[in-house]
C-alpha positions in Angstrom: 5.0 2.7 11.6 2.6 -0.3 10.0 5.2 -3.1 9.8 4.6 -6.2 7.6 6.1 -9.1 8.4 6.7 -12.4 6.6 4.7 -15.7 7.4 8.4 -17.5 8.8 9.0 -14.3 11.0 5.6 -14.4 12.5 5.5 -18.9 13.2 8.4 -17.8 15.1 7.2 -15.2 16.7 4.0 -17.2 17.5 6.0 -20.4 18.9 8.0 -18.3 21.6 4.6 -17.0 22.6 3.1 -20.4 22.6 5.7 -21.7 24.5 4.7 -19.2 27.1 0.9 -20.1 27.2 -1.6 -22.6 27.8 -2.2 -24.5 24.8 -5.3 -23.4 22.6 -5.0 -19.9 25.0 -3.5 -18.0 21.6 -6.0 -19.1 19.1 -8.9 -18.2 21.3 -7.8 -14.7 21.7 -7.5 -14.6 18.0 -11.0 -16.3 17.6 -12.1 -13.6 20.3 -10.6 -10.9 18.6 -12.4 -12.1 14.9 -16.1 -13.1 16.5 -16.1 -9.6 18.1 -15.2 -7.8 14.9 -18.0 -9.7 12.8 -20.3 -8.6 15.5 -19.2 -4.9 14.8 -19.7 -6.0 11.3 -23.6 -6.7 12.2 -24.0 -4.2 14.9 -26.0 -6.7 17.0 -25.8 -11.0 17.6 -28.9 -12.0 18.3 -30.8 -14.0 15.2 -28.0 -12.6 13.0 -27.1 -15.1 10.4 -23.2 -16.1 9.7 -21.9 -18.5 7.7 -18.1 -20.1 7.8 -16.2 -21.2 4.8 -13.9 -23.7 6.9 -10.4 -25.8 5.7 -7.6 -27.1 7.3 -5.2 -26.2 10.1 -5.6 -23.4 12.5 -7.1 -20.7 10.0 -10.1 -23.3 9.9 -9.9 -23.4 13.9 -9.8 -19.6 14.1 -13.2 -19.4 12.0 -14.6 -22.4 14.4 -14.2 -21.1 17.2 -15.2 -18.0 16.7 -18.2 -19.1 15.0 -18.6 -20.8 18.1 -18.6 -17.9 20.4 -21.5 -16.0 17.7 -23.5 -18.7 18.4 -23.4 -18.5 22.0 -24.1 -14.5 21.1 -27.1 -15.9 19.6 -26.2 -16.2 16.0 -27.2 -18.7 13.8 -24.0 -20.5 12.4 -23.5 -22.8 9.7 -20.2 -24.0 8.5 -19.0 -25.4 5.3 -16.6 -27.7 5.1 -14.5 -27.2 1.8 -11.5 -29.6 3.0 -11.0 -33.2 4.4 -9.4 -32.4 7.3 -10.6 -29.7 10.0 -9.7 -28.6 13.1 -11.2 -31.1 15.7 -11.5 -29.1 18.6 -12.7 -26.0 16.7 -15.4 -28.3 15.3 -16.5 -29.6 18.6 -16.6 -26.2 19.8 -19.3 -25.2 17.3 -21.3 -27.8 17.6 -21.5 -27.8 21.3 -22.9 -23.8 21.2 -25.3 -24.9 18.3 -23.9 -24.7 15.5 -24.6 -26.5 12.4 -21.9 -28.7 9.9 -21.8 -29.3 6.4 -19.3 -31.3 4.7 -18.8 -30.2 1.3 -15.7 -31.6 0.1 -17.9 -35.1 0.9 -20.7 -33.7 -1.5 -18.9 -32.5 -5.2 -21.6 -30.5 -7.0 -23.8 -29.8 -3.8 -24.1 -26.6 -4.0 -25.6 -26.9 -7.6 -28.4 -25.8 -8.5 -29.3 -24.6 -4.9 -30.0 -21.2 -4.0 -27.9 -18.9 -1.8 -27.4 -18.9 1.3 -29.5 -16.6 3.9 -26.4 -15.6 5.6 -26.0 -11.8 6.1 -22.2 -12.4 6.9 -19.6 -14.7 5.1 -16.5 -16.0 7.4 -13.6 -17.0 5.0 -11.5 -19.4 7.0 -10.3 -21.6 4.2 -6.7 -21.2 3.9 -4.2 -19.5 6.4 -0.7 -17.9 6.1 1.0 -20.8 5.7 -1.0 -21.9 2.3 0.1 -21.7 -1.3 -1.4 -19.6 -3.8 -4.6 -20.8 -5.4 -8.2 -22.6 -3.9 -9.2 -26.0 -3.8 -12.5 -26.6 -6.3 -15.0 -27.2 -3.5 -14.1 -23.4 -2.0 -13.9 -21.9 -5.4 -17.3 -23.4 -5.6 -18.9 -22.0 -2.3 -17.1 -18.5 -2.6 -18.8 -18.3 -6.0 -22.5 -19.5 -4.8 -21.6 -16.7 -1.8 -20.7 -14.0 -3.9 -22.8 -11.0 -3.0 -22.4 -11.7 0.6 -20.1 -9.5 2.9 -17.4 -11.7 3.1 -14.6 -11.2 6.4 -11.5 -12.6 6.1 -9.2 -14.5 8.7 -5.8 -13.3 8.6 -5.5 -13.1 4.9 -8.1 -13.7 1.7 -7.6 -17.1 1.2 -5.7 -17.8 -1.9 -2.8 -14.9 -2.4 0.3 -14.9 -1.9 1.4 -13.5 1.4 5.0 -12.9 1.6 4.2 -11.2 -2.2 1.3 -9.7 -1.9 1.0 -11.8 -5.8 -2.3 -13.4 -6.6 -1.1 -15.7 -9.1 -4.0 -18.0 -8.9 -7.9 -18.3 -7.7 -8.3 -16.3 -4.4 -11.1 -14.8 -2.0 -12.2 -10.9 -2.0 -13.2 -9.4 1.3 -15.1 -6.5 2.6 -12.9 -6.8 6.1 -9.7 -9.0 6.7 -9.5 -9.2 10.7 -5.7 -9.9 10.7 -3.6 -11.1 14.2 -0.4 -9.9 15.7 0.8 -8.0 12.9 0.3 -6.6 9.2 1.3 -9.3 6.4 3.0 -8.1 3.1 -0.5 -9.2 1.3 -2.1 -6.3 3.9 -0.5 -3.9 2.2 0.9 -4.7 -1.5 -1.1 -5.1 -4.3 -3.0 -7.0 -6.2 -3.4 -8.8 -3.0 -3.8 -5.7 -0.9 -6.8 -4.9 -2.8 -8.8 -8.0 -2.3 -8.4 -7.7 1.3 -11.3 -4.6 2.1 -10.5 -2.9 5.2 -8.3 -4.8 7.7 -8.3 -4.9 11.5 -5.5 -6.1 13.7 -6.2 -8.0 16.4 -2.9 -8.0 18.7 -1.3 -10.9 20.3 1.3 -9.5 21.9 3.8 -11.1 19.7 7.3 -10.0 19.7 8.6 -9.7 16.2 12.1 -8.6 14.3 12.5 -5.5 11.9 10.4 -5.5 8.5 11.7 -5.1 5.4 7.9 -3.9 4.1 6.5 -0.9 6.1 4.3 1.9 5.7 4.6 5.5 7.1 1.4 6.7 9.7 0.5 10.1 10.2 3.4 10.4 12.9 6.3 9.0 11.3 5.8 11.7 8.7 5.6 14.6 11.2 9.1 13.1 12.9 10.6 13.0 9.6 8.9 16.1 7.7 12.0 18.8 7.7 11.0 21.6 9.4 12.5 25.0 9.8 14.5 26.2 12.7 14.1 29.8 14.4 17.0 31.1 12.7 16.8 29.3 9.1 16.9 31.6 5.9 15.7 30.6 2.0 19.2 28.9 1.6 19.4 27.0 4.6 15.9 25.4 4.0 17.3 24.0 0.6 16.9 25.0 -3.0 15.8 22.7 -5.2 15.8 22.8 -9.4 13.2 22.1 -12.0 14.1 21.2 -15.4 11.2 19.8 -16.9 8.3 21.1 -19.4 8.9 21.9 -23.3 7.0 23.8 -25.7 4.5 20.5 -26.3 4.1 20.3 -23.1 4.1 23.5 -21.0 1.9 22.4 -17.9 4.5 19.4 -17.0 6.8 22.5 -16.4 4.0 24.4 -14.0 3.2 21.6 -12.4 6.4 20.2 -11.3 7.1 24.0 -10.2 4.0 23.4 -8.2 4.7 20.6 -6.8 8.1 21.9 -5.4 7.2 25.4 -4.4 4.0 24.2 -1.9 6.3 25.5 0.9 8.4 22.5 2.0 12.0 23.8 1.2 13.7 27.6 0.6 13.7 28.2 -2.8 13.1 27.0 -6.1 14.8 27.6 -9.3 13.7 26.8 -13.0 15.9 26.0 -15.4 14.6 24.9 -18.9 12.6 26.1 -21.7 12.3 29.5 -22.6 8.5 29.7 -23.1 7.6 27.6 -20.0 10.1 29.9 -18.0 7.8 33.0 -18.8 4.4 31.1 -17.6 6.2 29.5 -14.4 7.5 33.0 -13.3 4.0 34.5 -14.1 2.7 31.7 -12.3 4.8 31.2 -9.4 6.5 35.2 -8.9 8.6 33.6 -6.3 10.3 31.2 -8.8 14.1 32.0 -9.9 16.1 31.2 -12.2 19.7 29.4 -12.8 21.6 29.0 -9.7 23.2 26.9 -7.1 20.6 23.8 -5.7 20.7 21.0 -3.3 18.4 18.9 -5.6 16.9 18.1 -9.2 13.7 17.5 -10.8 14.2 16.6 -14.3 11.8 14.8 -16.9 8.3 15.7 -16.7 7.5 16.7 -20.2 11.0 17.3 -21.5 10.4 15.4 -24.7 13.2 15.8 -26.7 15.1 17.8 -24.5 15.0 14.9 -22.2 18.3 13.7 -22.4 19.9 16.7 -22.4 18.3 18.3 -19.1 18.8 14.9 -17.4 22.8 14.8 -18.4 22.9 18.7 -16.7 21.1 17.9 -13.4 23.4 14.8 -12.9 26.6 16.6 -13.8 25.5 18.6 -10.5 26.5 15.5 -8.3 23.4 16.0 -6.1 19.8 14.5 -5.4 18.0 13.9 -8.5 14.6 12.8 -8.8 14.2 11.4 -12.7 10.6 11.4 -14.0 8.6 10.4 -16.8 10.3 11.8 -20.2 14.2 11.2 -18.6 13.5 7.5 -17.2 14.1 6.5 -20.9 17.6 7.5 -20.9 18.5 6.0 -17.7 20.0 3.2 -18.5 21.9 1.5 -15.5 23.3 2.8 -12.3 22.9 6.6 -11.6 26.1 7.5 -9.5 24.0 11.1 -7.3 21.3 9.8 -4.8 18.9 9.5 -7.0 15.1 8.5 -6.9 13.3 7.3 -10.2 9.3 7.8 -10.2 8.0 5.2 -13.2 4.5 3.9 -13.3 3.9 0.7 -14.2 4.0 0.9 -17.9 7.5 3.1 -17.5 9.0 0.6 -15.5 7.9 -2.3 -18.3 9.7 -0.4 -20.7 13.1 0.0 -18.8 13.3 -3.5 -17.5 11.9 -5.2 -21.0 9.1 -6.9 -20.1 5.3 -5.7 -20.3 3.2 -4.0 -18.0 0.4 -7.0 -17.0 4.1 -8.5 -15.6 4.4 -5.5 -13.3 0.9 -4.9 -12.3 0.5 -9.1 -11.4 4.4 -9.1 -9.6 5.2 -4.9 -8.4 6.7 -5.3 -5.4 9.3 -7.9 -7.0 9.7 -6.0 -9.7 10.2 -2.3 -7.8 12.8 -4.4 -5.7 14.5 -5.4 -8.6 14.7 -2.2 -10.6 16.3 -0.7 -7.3 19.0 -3.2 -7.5 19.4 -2.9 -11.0 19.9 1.1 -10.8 21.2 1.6 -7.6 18.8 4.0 -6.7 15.4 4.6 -4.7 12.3 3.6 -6.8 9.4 5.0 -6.4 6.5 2.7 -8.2 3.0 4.2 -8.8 -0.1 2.6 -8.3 -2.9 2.3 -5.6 -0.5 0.9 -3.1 2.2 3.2 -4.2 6.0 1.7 -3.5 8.7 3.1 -2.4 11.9 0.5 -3.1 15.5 0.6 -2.0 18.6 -1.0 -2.9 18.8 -3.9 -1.5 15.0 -4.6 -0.5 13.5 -2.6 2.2 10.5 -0.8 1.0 7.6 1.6 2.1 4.2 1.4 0.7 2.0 4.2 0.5 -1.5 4.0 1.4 -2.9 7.6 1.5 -4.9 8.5 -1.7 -7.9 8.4 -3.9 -8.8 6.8 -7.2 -9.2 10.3 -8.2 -5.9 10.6 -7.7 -5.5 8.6 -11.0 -5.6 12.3 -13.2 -3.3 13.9 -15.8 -0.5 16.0 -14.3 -0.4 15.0 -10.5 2.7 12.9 -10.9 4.7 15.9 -12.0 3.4 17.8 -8.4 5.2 14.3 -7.1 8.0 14.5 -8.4 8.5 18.4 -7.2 7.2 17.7 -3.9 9.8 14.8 -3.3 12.5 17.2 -5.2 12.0 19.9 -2.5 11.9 17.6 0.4 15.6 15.9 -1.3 16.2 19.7 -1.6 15.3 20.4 2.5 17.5 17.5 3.6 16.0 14.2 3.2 17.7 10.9 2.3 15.9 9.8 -1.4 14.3 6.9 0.4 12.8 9.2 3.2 11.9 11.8 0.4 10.5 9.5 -1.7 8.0 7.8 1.0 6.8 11.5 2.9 6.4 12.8 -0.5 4.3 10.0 -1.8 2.4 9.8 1.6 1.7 13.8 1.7 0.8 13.1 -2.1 -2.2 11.4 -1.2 -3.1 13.1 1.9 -3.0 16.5 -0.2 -5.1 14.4 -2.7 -7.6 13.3 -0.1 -8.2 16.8 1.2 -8.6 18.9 -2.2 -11.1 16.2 -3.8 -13.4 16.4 -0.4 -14.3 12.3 -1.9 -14.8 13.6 -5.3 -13.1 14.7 -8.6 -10.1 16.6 -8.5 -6.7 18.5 -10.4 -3.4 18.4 -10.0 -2.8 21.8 -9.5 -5.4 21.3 -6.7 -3.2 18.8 -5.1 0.0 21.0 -4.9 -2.5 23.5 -3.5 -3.3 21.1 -0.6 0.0 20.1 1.1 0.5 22.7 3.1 -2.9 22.3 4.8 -1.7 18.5 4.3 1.0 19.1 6.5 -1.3 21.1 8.6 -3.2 18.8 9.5 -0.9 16.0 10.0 0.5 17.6 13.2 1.5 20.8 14.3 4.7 19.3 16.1 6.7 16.5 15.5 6.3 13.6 17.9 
């Protein structure tokens, strides 16, 4: 499991282990830990050029420092000064291997006019995790005459929120974010997550309390992925229901269907529109029809008959995963286990606000709407989340952009249907489903365009791949 902890649980964290050290001993292992990353960045030291964007406190130290073991690599180092106050032994440090200091926030405007700097590598060390939201005007300035530059960020990109993951204000992009002792919420939840490039732990060997953020890795999906015994049968596995498709919309139906019946659970029943019946059974031979389940999948092109189908599946008293068409009619808490699967402009509408509110603030708002309807909520995007009640959440980082395509939430919503269906809690249903979503994704576009029926027809070699045993 990637946990992502919260910038008060890791300062305590970080003061038992500083009590336990020589002082300065944890920031240079951090330093360490970012000069060595940079150089794997470059791919060699010597006459490489780096440039540090350098504030206050030890997120300034951290870029000194290790600016000051490139140099004795043989880099040439310059660092900027953006702030008033930097980290004096950091400082010394540089300019003892070589390095060279100028102090910006002495010289307003003095980068105007001048042209960029040779650097082939950009070191943002401006704010740390303890800063607010936003930049001062002299590092605005410099990341702006920069911009071009492969930019590697020290512990976060200065500027976002990282308890949020929120950029409510003017903030740094990286190519790489070299983070220490453990993921940060801004790591993993966008809009933050996404300015952040590829990140790279460096461990400290703090020790550190439960997360309420997490995401699944490759083995907490095979521990958790329902799997069937030597002596399981079709009804043992779990049956799950569809009820979604209408005559407008036929392939929400199929797809759903798909979605479910990729292997993951015994048997699965349709139940809905006459004419979408006919194509799913001529589709899918293996589908049946109205019966006993241990889950439902209701809403995925049900138009008018949305209501309706969702008032059946819920009269059922089990799992129900409620998608597109039936989130309109859910209007406060659902009393089965339920998991709701809006995107952001779906969730806008339920919770009456607009969709640039979700996009700028999702992880508040997923954790709200989970509260509100007592139920899992799963929240699409890049950084898919996965919310429940009361504020844990998963985030899902397995995908593609191409991902983005017509159809391939409705394989979602009957791939976390079946695994509700084979005995998983919503929340765990809602996470391994989303995960193998992407995975599936991944493999059937080979890094290029793909379908959503070519998604359902990836998770099995999804699972597959992920591990032929559980952990």
């Amino acid at each position: 499991m990637r946990y992502a902890h919260t910038v008060e649980q890791v300062r305590a964290a970080e003061e038992t282990l500083l009590a336990q050290q020589p002082e300065g001993a944890l920031m240079q292992r951090a330093a360490h830990g970012l000069a060595y990353a940079v150089l794997d960045l470059l791919g060699s030291a010597y006459g490489r050029r780096v440039l540090l964007l350098v504030g206050p406190g030890n997120n300034g130290g951290d870029a000194l420092y290790a600016g000051a073991v490139l140099a004795g690599r043989g880099c040439a180092v310059e660092a900027w000064l953006v702030t008033d106050h930097t980290h004096v032994g950091g400082l010394e440090a540089l300019r003892t291997a070589g390095g060279r200091v100028v102090c910006l926030s002495e010289l307003p405007g003095a980068l105007s006019g001048t042209q960029p700097p040779s650097a082939e590598v950009v070191i943002d060390g401006i704010l740390g995790i303890g800063g607010r939201p936003g930049l001062p005007d002299a590092a605005i300035e410099a990341l702006e005459h920069v911009r071009g530059i492969p930019l590697v960020a020290v512990d976060t990109p200065s500027g976002v929120d990282v308890d949020t993951g929120e950029t409510p204000a003017s903030h740094a992009r990286a190519d790489l974010t070299v983070t220490f002792g453990t993921h940060k919420v801004a790591h993993l939840v966008d809009p933050a997550a996404s300015a952040c490039g590829v990140v790279q732990l460096v461990d400290l060997g703090l020790h550190l309390p439960a997360a309420d953020v997490e995401s699944l890795q490759p083995a907490d999906v095979a521990r958790l992925l329902p799997r069937p015994g030597s002596d399981a049968h079709k009804y043992t596995r779990g049956v799950v229901g569809v009820r979604a498709g209408s005559t407008d919309y036929p392939g929400a139906g199929l797809l759903s269907v798909a979605g479910a019946a990729s292997g993951l659970c015994g048997m699965v029943r349709y139940v809905g529109n006459a004419d979408v019946a006919v194509r799913v059974r001529a589709a899918h031979p293996e589908v049946v029809g109205e019966g006993q389940v241990q889950a439902w999948v209701v809403g995925s092109g049900s138009g008018p008959d949305a209501a309706r189908e969702l008032a059946a599946a819920l009269s059922d008293g089990v799992p129900t995963v409620i998608d597109a068409d039936a989130l309109a009619h859910v209007t406060g808490p659902v009393a089965p286990p339920t998991v709701l699967t809006p995107h952001a402009g779906e969730l806008a509408r339920m919770l009456g606000i607009d969709r640039g509110t979700i996009e700028a603030r999702p992880l508040a708002h997923a954790r709200d709407a989970a509260d509100r309807y007592d139920a899992v909520v799963l929240l699409k995007g890049r950084h898919t989340l996965v919310a429940a009640p009361g504020g844990r959440v998963r985030v899902t980082t397995t995908g593609t952009p191409w991902l983005a395509t017509a159809g391939a939430g409705d394989v979602l919503g009957g791939l976390i249907g079946a695994l509700l269906a084979a005995g998983l809690d919503p929340f765990d249903a809602a996470s391994v489903g989303s995960w193998l979503h992407g995975a599936a994704a991944t493999l059937a576009g080979g890094g290029g365009p793909l379908s959503a029926g070519r998604v359902a027809e990836a998770i099995p070699d999804a699972v597959r791949r992920m591990g032929q045993s559980t952990p």
